[in-house]
C-alpha positions in Angstrom: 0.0 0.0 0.0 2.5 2.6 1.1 0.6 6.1 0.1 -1.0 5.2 -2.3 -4.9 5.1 -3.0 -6.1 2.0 -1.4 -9.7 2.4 -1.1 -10.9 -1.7 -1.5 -12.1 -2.0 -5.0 -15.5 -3.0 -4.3 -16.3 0.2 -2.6 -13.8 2.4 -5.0 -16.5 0.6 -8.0 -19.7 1.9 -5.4 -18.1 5.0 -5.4 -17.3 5.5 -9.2 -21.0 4.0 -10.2 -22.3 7.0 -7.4 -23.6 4.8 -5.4 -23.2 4.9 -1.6 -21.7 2.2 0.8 -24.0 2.1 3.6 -25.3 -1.2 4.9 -29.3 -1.6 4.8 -29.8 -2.8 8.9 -29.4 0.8 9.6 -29.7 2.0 13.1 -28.4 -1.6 14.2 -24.7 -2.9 15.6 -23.5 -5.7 14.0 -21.5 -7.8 16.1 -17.7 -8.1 15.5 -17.2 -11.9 14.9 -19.3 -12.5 17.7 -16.8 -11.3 20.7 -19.1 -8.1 21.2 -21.7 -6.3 20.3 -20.7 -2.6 20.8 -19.0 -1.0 17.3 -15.2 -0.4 17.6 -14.1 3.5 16.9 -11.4 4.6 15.1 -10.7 8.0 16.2 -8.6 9.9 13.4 -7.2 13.6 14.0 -5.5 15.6 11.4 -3.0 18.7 12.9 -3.6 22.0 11.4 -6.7 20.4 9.0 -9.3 22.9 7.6 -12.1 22.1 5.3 -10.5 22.6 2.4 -11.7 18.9 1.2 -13.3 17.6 -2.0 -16.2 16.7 0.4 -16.3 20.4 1.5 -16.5 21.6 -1.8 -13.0 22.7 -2.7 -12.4 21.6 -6.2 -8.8 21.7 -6.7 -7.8 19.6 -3.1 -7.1 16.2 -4.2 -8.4 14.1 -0.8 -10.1 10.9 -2.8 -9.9 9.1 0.8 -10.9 11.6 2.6 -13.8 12.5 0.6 -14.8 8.4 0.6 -15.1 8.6 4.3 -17.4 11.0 3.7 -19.6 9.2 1.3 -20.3 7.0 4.5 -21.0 9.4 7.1 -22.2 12.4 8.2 -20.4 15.6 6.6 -20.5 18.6 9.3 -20.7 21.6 7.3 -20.8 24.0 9.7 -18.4 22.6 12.8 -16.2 25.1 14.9 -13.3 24.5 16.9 -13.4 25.6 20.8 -10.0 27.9 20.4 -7.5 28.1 17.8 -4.6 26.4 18.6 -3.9 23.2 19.1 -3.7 22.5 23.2 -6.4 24.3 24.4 -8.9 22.4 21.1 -7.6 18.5 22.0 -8.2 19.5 25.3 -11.6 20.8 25.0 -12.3 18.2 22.1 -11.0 15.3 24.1 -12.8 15.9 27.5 -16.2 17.7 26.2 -15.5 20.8 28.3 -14.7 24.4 27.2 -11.7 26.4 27.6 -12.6 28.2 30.6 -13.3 25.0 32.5 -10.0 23.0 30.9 -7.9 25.9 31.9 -6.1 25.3 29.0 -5.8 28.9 26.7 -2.3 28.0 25.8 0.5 25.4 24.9 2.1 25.2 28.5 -0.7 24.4 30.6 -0.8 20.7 31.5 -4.7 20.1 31.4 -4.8 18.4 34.9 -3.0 20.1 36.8 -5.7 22.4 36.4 -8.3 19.8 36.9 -6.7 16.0 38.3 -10.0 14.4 38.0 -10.9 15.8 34.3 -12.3 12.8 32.7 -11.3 12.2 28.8 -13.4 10.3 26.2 -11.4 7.5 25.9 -10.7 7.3 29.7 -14.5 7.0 30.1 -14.5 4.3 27.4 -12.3 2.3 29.1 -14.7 2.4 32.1 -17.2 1.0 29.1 -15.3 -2.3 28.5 -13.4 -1.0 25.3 -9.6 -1.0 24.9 -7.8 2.3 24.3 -4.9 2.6 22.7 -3.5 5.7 20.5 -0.5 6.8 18.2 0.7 10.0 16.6 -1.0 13.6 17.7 -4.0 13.5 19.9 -3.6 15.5 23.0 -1.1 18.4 22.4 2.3 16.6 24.5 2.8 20.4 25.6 -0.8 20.3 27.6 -0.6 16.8 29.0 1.9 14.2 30.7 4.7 12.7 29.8 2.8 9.5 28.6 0.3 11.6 26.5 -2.2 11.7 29.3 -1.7 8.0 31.1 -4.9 7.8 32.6 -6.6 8.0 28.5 -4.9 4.8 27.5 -5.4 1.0 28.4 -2.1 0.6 27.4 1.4 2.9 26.9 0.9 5.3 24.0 2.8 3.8 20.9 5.8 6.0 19.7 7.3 5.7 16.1 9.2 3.1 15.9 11.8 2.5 13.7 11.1 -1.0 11.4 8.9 1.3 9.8 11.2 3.9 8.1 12.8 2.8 4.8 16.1 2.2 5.5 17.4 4.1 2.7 16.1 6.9 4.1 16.1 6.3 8.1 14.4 8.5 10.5 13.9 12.2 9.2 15.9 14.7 11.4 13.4 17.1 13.0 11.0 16.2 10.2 13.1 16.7 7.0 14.5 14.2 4.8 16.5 16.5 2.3 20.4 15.1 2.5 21.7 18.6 2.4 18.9 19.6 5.0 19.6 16.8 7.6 23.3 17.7 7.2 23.1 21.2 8.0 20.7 20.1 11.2 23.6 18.2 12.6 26.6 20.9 11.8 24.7 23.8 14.0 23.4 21.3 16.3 26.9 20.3 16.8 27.8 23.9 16.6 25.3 24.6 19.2 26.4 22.3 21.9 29.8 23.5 21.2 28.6 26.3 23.0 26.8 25.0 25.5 23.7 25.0 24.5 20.6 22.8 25.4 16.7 22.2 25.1 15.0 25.4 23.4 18.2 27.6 23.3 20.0 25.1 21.5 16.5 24.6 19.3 16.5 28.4 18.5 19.4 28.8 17.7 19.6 25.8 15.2 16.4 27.1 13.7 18.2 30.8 12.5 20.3 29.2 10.2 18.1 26.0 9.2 14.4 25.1 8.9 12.6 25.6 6.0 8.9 25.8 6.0 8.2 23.4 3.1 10.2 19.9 1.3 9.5 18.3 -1.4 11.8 15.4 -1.6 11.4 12.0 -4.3 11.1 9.8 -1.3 8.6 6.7 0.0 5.4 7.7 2.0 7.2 6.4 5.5 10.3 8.0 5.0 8.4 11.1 6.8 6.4 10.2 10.6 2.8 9.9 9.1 3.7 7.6 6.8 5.6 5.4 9.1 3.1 5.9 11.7 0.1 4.9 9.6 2.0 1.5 8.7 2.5 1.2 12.6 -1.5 1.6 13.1 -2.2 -0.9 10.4 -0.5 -3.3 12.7 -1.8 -2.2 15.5 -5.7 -2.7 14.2 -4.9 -5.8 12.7 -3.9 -6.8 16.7 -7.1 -5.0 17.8 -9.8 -6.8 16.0 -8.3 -10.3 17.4 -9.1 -9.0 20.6 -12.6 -9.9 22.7 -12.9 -5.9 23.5 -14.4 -2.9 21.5 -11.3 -1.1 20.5 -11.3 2.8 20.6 -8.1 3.4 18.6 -6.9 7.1 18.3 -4.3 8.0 15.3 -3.3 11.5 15.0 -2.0 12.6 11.7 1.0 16.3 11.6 0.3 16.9 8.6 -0.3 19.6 7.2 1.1 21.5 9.9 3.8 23.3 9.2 6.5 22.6 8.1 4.7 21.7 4.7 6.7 18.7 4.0 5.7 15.7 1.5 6.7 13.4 -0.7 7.7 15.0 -4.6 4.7 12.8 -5.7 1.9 15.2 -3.8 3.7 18.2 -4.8 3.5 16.7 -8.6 0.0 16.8 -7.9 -0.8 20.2 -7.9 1.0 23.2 -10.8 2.1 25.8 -8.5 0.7 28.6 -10.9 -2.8 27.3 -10.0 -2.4 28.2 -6.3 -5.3 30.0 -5.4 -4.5 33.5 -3.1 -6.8 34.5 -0.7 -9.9 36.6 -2.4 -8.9 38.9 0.6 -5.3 40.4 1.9 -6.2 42.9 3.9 -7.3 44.2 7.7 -11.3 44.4 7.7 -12.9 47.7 7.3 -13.1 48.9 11.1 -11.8 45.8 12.8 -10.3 45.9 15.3 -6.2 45.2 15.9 -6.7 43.2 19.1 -8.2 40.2 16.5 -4.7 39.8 14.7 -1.4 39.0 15.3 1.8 38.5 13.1 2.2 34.8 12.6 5.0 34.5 14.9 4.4 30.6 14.1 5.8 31.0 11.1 8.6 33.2 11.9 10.1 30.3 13.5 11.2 29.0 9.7 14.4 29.8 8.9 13.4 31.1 5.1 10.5 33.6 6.4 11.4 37.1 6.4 11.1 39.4 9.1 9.0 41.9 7.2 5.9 42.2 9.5 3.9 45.7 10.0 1.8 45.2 12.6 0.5 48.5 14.0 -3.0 50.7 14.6 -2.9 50.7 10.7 -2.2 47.7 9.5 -1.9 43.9 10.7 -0.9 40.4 9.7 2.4 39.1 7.6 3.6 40.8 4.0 5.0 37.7 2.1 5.8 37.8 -1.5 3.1 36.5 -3.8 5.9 33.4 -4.8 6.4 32.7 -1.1 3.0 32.6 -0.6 2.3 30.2 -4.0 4.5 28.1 -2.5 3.0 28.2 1.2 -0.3 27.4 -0.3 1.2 24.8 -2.9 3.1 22.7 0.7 -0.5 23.1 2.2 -2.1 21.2 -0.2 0.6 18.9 -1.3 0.3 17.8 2.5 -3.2 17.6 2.6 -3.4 15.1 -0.3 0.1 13.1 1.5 -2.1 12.7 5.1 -5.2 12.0 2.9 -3.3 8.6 1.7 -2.9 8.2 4.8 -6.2 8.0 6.0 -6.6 5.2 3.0 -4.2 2.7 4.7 -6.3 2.6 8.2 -9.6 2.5 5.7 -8.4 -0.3 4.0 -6.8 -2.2 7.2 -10.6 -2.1 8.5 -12.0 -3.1 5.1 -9.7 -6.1 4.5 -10.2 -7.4 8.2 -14.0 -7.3 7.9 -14.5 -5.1 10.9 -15.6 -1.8 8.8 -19.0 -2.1 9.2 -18.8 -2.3 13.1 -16.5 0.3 13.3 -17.6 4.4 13.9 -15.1 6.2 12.2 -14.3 10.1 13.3 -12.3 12.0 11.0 -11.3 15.9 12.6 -8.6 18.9 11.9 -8.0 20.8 14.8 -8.9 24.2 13.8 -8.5 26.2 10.3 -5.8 27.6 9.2 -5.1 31.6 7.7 -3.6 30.8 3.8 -3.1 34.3 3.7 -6.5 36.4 4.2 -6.9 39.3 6.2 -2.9 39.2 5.6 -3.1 36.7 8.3 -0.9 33.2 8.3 -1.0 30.3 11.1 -4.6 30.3 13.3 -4.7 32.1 16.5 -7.7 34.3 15.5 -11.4 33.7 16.2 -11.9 34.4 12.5 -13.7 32.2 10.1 -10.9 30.6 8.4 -9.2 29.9 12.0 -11.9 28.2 14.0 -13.6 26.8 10.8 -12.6 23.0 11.6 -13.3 19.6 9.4 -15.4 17.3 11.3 -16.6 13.9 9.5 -18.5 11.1 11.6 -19.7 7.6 10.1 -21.8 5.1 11.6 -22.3 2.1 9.3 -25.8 2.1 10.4 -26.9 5.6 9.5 -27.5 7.0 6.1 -24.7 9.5 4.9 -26.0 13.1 4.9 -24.3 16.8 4.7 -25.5 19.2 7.0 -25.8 22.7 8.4 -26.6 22.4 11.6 -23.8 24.6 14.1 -21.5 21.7 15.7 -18.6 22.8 17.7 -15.8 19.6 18.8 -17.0 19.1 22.5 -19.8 17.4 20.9 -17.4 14.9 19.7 -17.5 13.2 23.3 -21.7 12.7 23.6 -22.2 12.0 20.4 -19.7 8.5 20.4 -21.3 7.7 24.2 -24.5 8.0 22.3 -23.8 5.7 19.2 -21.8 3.3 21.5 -25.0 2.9 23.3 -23.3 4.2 26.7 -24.5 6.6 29.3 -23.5 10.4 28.3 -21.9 11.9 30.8 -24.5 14.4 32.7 -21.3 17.0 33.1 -20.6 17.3 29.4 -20.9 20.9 28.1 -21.4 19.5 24.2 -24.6 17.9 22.8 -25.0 14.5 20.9 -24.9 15.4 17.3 -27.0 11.7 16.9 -30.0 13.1 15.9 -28.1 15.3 13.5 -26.4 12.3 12.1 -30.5 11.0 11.3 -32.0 13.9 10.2 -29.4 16.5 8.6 -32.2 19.6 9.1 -32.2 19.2 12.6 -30.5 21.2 15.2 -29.2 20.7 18.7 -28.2 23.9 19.5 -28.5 28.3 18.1 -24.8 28.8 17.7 -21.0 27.7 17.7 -18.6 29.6 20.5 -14.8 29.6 19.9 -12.6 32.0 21.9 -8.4 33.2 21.5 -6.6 35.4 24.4 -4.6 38.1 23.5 -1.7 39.6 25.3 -2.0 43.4 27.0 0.5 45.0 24.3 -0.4 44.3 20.6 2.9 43.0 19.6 3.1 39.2 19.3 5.3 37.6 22.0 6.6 34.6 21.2 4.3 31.1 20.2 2.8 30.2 23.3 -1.3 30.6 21.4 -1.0 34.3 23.5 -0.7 32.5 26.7 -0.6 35.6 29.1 -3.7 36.8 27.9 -5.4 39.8 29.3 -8.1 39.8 26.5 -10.3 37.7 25.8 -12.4 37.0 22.3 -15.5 35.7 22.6 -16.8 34.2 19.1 -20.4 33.0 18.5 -21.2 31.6 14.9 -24.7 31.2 13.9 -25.5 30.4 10.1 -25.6 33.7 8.7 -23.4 35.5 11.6 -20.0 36.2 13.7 -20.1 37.9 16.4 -17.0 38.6 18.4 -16.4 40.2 22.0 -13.1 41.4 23.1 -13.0 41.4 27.3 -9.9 43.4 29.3 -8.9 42.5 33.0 -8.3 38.2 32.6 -12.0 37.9 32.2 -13.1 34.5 31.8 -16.8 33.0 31.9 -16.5 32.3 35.2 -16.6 36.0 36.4 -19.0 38.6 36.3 -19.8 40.3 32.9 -19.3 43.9 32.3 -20.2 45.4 29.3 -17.6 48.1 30.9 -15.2 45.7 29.9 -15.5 45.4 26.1 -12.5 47.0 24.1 -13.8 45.6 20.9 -16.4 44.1 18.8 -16.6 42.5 16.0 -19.7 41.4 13.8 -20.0 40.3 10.4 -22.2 38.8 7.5 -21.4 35.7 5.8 -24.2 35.6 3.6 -23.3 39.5 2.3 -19.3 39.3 3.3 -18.2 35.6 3.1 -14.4 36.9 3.3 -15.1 39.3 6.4 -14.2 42.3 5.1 -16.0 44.6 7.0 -16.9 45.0 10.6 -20.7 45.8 10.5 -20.8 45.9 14.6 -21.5 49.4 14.5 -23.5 50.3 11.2 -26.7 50.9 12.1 -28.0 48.7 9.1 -27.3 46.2 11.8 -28.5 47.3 14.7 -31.1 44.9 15.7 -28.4 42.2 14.8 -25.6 43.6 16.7 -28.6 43.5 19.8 -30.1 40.4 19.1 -26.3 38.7 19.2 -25.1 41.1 21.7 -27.6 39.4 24.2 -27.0 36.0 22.8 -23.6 36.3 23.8 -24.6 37.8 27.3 -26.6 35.3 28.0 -23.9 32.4 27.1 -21.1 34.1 29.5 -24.2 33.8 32.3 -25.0 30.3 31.8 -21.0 29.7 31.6 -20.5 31.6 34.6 -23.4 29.2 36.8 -22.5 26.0 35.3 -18.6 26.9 36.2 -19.5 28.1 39.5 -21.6 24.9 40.4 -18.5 22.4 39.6 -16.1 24.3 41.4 -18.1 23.6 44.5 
């Protein structure tokens, strides 16, 4: 298999007659060789993914596997992330609690040493009889323990192993595979300790003289971690579905977060000339500077120019238009190499006959800025930031796309619920079930995402803003953002002000899909701006008494 397209043939020929693979005993478990009769899970994250898909839409992304999965399940059109950047997300996503109750706003925070007792999705599971058991990027390692969150796992988390790099190649060195780039790594790393250096100072100061943001090299799938990690997981379910237990299996794809690295053969994919620029560079019309930054993410690539203006005027990251063709050209190049990905654990469940007991969850973190509003990385609560890819198939339920506003902690109920287990009464998401059965229906008004800022409005280093004094308050209905931006630490568990607002943000998708202006205060809006204004209100009060009762 190795990368390429391995969809089984008899649901590739479904798919190319437009037919859909979906059994007919819907709304039934089948048993899994008679050891059980709960459906396995396979639980697949993708860092730095935003629904830029074939199954979103997007014409020119070439996600085949991907886009099959979809076929299957239920397409979430309209799914937000909780806050973008990574730790504080997986956090939210994996325990079914918001930011303010995770304590997790940045990529330092370990999740339970804010709250011991936090209970995760597959930690509950386990309590439910299944076996959990995970590889590659689930948690952020920054937010959790040293053994990615011990109590998550039935047993050790696995950690790439070597058997599974080519040995032409070997192991890349800090993600690169270039000759003349791993070579370079170990002269100033060498360098480096020459002087003394160690841990993040001897990082840094490899990183000024070498780490490009993108690679194409001409070499196999598993000469780069994804690839060698999703021949590790094919082993790994092939062990599972000989076992008695439900497996909840967790595989978390890097790709495509930076650096945009891939095999030549997904770059060859894609003519560079064809990379499409954002429709709009530029600051919104009266928005305001606390809601950008200056992609200090991608300052951290050796080949990035340190030609930022970030001022009252003017925010975000000036690249050249080639830089930026070739940004977007690594993005999607890496796409399509995680997407092939994704086809070897599809097949593994195929060829083992477990597919149709198996609930498959396919979700990107958070979006990702290709360049709009002049803005690269995430770390915004704009659209193209907390705009996330979620995909959930049940063998047993008709495939569907729909609109309905889903946000990831409702990741957690909605597996209890088609596990047939006991939702957890604490949870703050909702089971997206009766989504999955009737695509019109919805189980809540709006989506919230949220994103600290620091006090001054220079970006200080890539900690996702971690000493923030502001706070951004998102809500997304269908047609509408709305964004608050609270001084003095505020978080939902205090008292609202309106006092405290610096900022506000509001704009009209159906009107201004690319947010270009700020229509909080035009008084075309002004029943809008009230009617959202006390929507959001009302959120921070519920927040504030369902954070005040657990901390009793």
């Amino acid at each position: 298999m190795n990368g390429k397209h391995c969809i089984s043939k008899k649901y590739l020929a479904m798919a190319m007659l437009g037919l859909t693979a979906y059994p007919s005993y819907a709304n039934k478990v089948v048993k899994n060789s008679e050891k059980s009769t709960k459906p396995n899970v396979l639980f697949i994250a993708v860092d730095d993914l935003k629904p830029i898909l074939g199954c979103y839409g997007n014409k020119l992304v070439k996600t085949p596997n991907i886009d099959w999965l979809a076929k299957r399940g239920t397409v979430f059109l309209q799914n937000y992330c909780q806050q973008a950047v990574s730790g504080p997300t997986r956090a939210s996503l994996m325990t079914g609690m918001r930011p303010d109750y995770t304590g997790v706003w940045d990529l330092k925070t370990l999740m339970r040493d804010v709250n011991p007792d936090i209970l995760s999705l597959p930690q509950y599971f386990i309590s439910q009889g299944y076996s959990t058991q995970g590889i590659g990027k689930i948690y952020d390692s920054r937010c959790v323990d040293k053994d990615l969150d011990g109590p998550s796992w039935s047993v050790p988390y696995y950690k790439n192993s070597d058997k599974y790099f080519p040995a032409k190649t070997g192991k890349p060195e800090s993600g690169y595979q270039l000759p003349e780039t791993k070579a370079l790594f170990k002269k100033y790393r060498t360098e480096g300790q020459s002087k003394g250096l160690k841990g993040t100072e001897l990082t840094d100061y490899i990183s000024k003289f070498i780490k490009p943001s993108v690679e194409c090299a001409d070499v196999p799938d598993n000469a780069y971690n994804d690839g060698a990690n999703a021949l590790y997981a094919r082993d790994i379910i092939i062990q599972l579905s000989k076992s008695d237990k439900p497996f909840f299996f967790a595989v978390g794809f890097l790709k495509p977060h930076l650096p945009f690295v891939a095999p030549k053969k997904y770059w060859d994919m894609y003519n560079r000339e064809e990379m499409p620029l954002a429709a709009f560079r530029e600051q919104a019309k009266n928005g305001p500077v606390i809601a950008y930054h200056t992609a200090a993410e991608l300052y951290a690539y050796s080949d990035i120019p340190l030609i930022s203006s970030f001022s009252d005027q003017k925010a975000g990251l000036d690249l050249p238009l080639d830089k930026q063709k070739e940004l977007i050209h690594g993005y999607y190049a890496a796409t399509s190499y995680t997407d092939a990905q994704i086809c070897i654990l599809l097949d593994a469940l195929d060829s083992l006959g477990v597919l149709e007991n198996t609930i498959i969850v396919l979700w990107g973190d958070h979006g990702w800025h290709l360049g709009d509003h002049n803005l690269w990385c995430k770390h915004t609560n704009f659209e193209q930031a907390t705009h996330a890819p979620l995909i959930i198939s049940a063998p047993w339920i008709k495939p569907s796309k729909t609109d309905s506003p889903t946000e990831f902690i409702d990741i957690f109920p909605t597996l209890c619920d088609l596990a047939g287990v006991i939702i957890p009464a604490h949870l703050d998401g909702k089971s997206l079930v009766p989504v999955m059965k009737d695509p019109k229906v919805n189980v809540k008004e709006f989506s919230v995402s949220q994103y600290p800022r620091p006090a001054n409005k220079i970006e200080t280093g890539r900690l996702g803003w971690s000493n923030g004094e502001y706070m951004g308050y998102s809500i997304r209905t269908g047609q509408y953002r709305y964004t608050i931006w609270i001084k003095d630490s505020f978080r939902s568990n205090k008292s609202y002000s309106k006092e405290l607002v610096v900022a506000t943000e509001l704009y009209d998708y159906l009107k201004d899909p690319d947010e270009t202006v700020n229509v909080a205060d035009d008084k075309e809006y002004a029943a809008v701006a009230k009617d959202m204004n006390e929507k959001m209100i009302s959120f921070l009060e519920n927040q504030k008494i369902s954070l005040q009762k657990r901390s009793k």
